[in-house]
C-alpha positions in Angstrom: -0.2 69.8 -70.9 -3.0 67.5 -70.6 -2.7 63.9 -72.4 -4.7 63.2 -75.2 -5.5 59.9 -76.1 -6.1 61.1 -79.7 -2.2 62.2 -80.4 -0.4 59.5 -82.4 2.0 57.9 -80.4 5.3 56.3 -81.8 6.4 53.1 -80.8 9.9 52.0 -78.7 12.4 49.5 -78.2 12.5 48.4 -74.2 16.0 47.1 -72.7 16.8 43.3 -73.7 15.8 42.9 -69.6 12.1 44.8 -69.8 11.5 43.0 -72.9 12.0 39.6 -71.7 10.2 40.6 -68.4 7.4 41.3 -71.0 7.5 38.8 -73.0 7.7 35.7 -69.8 4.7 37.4 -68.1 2.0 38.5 -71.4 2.5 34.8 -72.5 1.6 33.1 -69.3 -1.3 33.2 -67.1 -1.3 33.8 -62.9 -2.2 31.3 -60.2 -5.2 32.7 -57.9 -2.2 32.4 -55.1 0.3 35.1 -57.4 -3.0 37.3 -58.1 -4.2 37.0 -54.2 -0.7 38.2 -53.2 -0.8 41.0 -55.5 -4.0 42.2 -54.8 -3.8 41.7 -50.7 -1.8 44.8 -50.8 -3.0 46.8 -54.0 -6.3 46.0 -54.0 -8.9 47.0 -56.4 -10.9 50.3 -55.2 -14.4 50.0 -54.3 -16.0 51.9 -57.0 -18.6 50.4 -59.6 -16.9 50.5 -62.6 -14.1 48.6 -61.3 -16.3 45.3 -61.2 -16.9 43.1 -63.8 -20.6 43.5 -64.6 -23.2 40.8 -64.0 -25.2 40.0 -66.6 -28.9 41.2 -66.2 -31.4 38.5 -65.3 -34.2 40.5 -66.9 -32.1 40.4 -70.4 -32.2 36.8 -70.1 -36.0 36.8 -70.5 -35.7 38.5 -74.0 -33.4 35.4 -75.3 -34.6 31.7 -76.5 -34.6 29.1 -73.9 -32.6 26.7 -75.9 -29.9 29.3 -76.1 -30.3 30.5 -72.4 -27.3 27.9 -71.3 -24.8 29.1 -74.1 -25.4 32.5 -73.8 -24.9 32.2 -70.2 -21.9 30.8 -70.8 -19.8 32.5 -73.2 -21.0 35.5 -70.9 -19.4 33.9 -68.0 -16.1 33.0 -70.3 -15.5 36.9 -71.4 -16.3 38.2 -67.6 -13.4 36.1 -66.2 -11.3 37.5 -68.9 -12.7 41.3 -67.9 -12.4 40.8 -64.2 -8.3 39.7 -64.4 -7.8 42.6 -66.8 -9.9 45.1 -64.3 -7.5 43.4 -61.2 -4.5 45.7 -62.8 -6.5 48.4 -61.5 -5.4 47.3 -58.0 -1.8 48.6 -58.3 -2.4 51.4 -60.7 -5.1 52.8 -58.5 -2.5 52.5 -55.5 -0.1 54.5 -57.1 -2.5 57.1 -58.3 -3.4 57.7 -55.0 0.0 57.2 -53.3 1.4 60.5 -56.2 -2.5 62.4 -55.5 -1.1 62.8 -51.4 1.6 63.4 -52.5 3.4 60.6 -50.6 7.4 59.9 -51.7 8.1 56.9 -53.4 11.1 55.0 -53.5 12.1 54.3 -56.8 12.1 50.7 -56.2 8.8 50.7 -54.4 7.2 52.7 -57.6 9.0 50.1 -60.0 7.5 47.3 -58.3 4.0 49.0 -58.7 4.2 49.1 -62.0 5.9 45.2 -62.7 2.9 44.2 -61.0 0.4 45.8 -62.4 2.5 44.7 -66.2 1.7 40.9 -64.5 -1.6 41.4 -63.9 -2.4 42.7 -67.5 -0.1 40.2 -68.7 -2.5 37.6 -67.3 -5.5 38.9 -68.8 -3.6 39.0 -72.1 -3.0 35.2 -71.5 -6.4 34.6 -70.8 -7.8 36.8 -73.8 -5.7 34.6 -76.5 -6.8 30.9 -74.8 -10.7 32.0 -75.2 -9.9 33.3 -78.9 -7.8 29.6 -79.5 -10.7 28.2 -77.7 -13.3 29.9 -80.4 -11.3 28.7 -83.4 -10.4 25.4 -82.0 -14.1 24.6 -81.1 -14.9 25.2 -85.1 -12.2 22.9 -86.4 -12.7 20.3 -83.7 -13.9 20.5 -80.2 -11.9 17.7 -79.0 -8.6 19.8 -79.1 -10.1 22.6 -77.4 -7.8 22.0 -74.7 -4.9 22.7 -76.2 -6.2 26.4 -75.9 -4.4 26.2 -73.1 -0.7 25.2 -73.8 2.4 27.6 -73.1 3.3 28.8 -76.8 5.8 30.8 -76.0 7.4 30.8 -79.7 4.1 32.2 -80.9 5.4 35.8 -81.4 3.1 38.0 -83.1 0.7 34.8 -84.0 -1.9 33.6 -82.1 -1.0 29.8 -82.4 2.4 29.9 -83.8 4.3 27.8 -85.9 4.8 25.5 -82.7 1.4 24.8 -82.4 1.2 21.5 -85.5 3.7 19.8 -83.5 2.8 20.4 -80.2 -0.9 18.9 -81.6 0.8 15.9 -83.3 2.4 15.1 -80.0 -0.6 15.5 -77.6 -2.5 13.3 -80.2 0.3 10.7 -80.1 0.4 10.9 -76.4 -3.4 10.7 -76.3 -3.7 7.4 -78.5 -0.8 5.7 -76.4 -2.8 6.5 -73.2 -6.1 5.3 -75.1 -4.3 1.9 -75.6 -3.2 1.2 -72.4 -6.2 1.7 -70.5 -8.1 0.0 -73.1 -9.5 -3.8 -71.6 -7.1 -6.1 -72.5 -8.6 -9.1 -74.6 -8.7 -12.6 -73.3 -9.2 -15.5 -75.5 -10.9 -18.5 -73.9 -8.6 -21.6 -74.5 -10.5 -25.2 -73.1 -8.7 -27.4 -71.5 -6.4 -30.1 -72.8 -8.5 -32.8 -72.0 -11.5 -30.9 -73.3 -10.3 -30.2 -76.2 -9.5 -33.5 -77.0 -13.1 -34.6 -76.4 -14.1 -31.7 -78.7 -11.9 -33.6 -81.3 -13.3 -37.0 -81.2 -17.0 -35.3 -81.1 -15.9 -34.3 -84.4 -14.4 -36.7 -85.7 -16.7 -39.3 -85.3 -19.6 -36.8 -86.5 -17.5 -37.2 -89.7 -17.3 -40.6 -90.0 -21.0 -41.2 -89.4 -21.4 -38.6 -92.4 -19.4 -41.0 -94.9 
């Protein structure tokens, strides 16, 4: 029978284990170290369509120059995202190719295929939701654009999560107690004694000549 994409598929309830392997690793994103290791042995095959596409210089022409830099970069944003979700190609390619010769595969060896790939696509998951935090962030207020970035791992099925107000509060707090101890401290001049006497008799007898 040959798989169509097109059949409606039911969903399933994974083992308490596989679902709190999933839910650790599509809620946080890999170091270049964990992805390097991965790939060094599943790497991705050399084949066009397994490479992030470049943006065409020529297109460039076609848009405004004052938009040239922004386009350029959200381009750039979205190709980082598509490159870690193409890396799970790496270890699913491997194992297609490992099954096409035919080659036995311990089932631990084919398990650990398929964990890895689950990180990989698990990372580009991560990275996917910290752009879309980043776009909505950016049009409430670009100063807590980084926040993007924070482990919600309570989020569930929500993009932010009901998490995310205090973890805000708290980086705001944090950010305002930082502001005001790096801030210059303020130093009032204060004369001398002996000046400041002088400075009373200057006045004093400015007085007295006035009466």
């Amino acid at each position: 029978m040959i798989y169509d994409p097109e059949i409606a598929a039911t969903s399933w309830s994974p083992s308490d284990e596989f679902t709190n392997f999933l839910e650790k690793h599509f809620r946080r994103k890999l170091t270049i170290d964990q992805v390097c290791d991965i790939l060094e042995e599943q790497a991705v095959p050399s084949v066009d369509a397994l490479v992030a596409p470049t943006l065409d210089p020529p297109m460039l022409q076609h848009v405004a120059v004052q938009n040239k830099k922004f386009i350029q970069e959200r381009d750039k944003e979205i190709a980082v995202s598509q490159r870690a979700m193409l890396n799970a190609t790496g270890p699913l390619c491997t194992l297609h190719d490992q099954l096409e010769q035919d080659n036995s595969l311990k089932p631990a060896d084919l398990k650990l295929i398929l964990e890895q790939t689950l990180c990989l696509l698990g990372s580009a998951n991560t990275q996917l939701s910290i752009l879309r935090r980043k776009k909505v962030l950016a049009s409430i207020n670009k100063s807590k654009i980084n926040l993007a970035t924070q482990p919600l791992l309570n989020a569930k099925k929500l993009l932010f999560g009901e998490d995310f107000p205090s973890i805000s509060s708290k980086e705001a707090e944090l950010s305002r107690g930082l502001a005001k101890n790096l801030a210059p401290k303020q130093k009032f001049f204060r004369p001398p004694r002996f000046q400041q006497s002088q400075q009373r008799n200057s006045h004093n007898s400015s007085n007295n000549g006035k009466l």
